[in-house]
C-alpha positions, 0 to 999 in steps of 0.5 A: 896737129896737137889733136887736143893736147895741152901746152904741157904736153906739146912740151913734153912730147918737143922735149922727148922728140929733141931727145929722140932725134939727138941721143937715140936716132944715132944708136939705133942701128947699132943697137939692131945690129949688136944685139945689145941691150942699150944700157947707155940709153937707159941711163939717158933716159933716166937722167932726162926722167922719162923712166917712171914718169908715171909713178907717183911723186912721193916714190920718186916719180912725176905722177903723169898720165898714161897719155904723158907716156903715150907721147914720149913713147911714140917719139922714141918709136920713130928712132928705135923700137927697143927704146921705145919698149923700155919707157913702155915697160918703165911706165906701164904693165908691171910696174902699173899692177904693182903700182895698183895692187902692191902693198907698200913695201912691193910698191917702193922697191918697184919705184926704186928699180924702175927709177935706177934704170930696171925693165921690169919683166912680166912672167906669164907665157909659158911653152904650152900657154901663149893665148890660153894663160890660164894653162900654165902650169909654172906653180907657187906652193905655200911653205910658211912664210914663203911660197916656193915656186917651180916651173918654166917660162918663155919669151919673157921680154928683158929675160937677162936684164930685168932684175924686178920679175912679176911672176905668174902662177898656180898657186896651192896652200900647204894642203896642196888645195890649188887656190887659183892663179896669182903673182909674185915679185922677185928680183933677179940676182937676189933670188936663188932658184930663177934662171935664165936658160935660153936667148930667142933669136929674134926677127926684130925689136934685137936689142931687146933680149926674149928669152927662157926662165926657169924657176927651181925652187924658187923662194919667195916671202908671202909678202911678195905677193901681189893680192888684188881684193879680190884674192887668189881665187878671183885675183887672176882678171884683176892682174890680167888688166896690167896688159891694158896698159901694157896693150896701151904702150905695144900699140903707141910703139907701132904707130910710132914705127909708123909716124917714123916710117912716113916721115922717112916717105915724106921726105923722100918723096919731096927731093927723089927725082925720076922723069924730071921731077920730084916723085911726090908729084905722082898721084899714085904716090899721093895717094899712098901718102894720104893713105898713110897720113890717115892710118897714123891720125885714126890711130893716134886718135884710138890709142889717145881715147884708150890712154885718157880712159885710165881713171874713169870709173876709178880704174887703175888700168885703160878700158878693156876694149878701147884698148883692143880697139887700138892696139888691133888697128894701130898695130896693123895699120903701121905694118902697112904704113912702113911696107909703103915707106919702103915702096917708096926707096925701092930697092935702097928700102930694101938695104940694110943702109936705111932704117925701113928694112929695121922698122919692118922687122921690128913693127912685125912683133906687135899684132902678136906680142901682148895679145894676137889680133886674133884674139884681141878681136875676139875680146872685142867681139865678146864685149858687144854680145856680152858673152864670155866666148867659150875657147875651149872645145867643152867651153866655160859659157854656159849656153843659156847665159848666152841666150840671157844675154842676146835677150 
């Protein structure tokens, strides 16, 4: 089922399922199982140039398309989900609003780091301000040429082994007059003052290291930072839109967790035999296939429209609310998807021995991680009133913009 793609395309989406079945699928468990970030597959990854495939050519990259990424992505899904996130990361989220709003310099050095084999890292959750960004309190105070930057974060994705870091924060000129929310790059073991401090102890996704950052006068040139047109003080939506691809990528890993899950079913289904014959001739089971098989198309067919839509409008970044649309169902639809796959093995579903007990834990994280279904759905449900839906108990929409608006 090509579901409309091109010959080259097909191609790439062969040549990283090859890659996926040979390099990766024999790691995976290991990967789960250690606790180690994969650097053996990164290095493959990079050799086999599926690391910043999106970048453009003239620094290095292939300048393919989100969709180019959404293939390759789903493929590596379906062996192992850390994988899976360092080619999201590698070609999507940081690296896009770099890419999008960096200046030249920002945007070589990010090109360099992705193409040696670096995730970058994107800093804005903080222990008080997980969905309520805008309640961070890490800030960035001008000091001449540099800003220095105070404050802490937590469950930053690739905490430890990142080097780039797109670090959000308050920022205030030298008057102390905050000028709004804005983002800086710095790199790990070049940066004095950026610590790592803690290690989650993940339910899934354990190759992949969530951890606590702390920055302690933390200096970085004013060149590092990452100014959209429109500045400080109304930059912060523009720098927000990273999460529509970064979203894009979260919900391709899930359906790929899933597409891999059924698989696993499929197969199972086919030479499984109770009763004197194959349980995929019972209709109960059928119907849970069926099931399964239209979960993972609808998804496909969401999450390729939210990648196709980066451009239109000369966006850098995929539509806003096509992207919730997919990452919502795609993300709920695969956590489905896998707890039927292991209905079918039963108790060895349940063991360690098989990867659906793995694809369970891992496919968990991806209704929370990038944005919570919740509110997500919110996002949807205030573009179709246009409304900017007050959170806040003294709210930030004006009632009578509301009534303009339903008018």
């Amino acid at each position: 089922m090509d579901l409309g793609l091109t010959k080259d395309e097909i191609a790439l989406q062969q040549r990283a399922r090859e890659f996926s079945q040979a390099v990766v699928r024999p790691r995976a468990a290991a990967i789960d199982r250690d606790e180690q970030y994969p650097w053996d597959i990164v290095k493959a990854l990079a050799k086999a140039g599926f690391l910043g495939m999106t970048l453009p050519k003239a620094l290095g990259g292939q300048d393919r398309s989100f969709l180019d990424a959404v293939l390759v992505i789903e493929e590596m899904a379906k062996s192992c989900t850390v994988t899976a996130r360092i080619v999201v990361e590698t070609n999507m989220g940081a690296i896009s609003t770099v890419m999008a709003y960096g200046n030249e310099a920002q945007k070589q050095l990010a090109a360099r780091l992705v193409l040696e084999g670096d995730k970058p890292a994107i800093c804005i959750t903080e222990p008080d301000a997980g969905s309520d960004t805008t309640a961070m309190t890490t800030r960035a105070d001008k000091r001449g040429d540099a800003y220095v930057i105070n404050g802490k974060k937590h469950w930053i994705t690739g905490a430890g082994v990142s080097r780039l870091h797109l670090i959000f924060a308050r920022v205030f000129d030298e008057r102390g007059e905050e000028l709004g929310i804005g983002a800086f790059l710095a790199v790990r073991d070049e940066a004095k003052g950026l610590s790592v401090t803690k290690r989650e102890r993940t339910m899934g996704l354990r190759g992949m290291p969530e951890g606590e950052l702390a920055f302690e006068n933390l200096e970085v040139p004013a060149s590092m930072a990452v100014l959209p047109p429109s500045g400080f003080r109304r930059g912060f939506a523009d720098l927000m839109n990273a999460y529509n691809s970064q979203r894009v990528g979260a919900g391709t890993v899930a359906m790929g967790i899933g597409a891999g899950a059924l698989e696993h079913a499929l197969a199972w289904a086919k030479t499984r035999e109770q009763f004197g014959r194959p349980i995929g001739e019972f209709q109960g089971l059928q119907w849970m296939l069926a099931d399964m098989q239209i979960q993972l198309t609808a998804s496909r067919l969401m999450l390729y429209t939210a990648a196709r839509s980066r451009g239109a409008q000369d966006s850098a970044f995929p539509d806003p609310m096509l992207t919730a649309q997919a990452k919502v169902f795609a993300s709920e639809a695969a956590m489905k998807i896998v707890n039927d796959a292991l209905q079918f093995f039963g108790a060895r579903g349940y063991s360690r021995e098989l990867p659906l007990e793995r694809m369970a834990r891992d496919v968990r994280m991806f209704t929370i991680g990038g944005g919570t279904a919740q509110v997500l759905r919110t996002l949807v449900a205030g573009k179709m009133l246009g409304w900017k839906l007050p959170q806040r108990r003294d709210g930030y929409a004006p009632k009578s913009s509301m009534r303009s608006a339903a008018e």
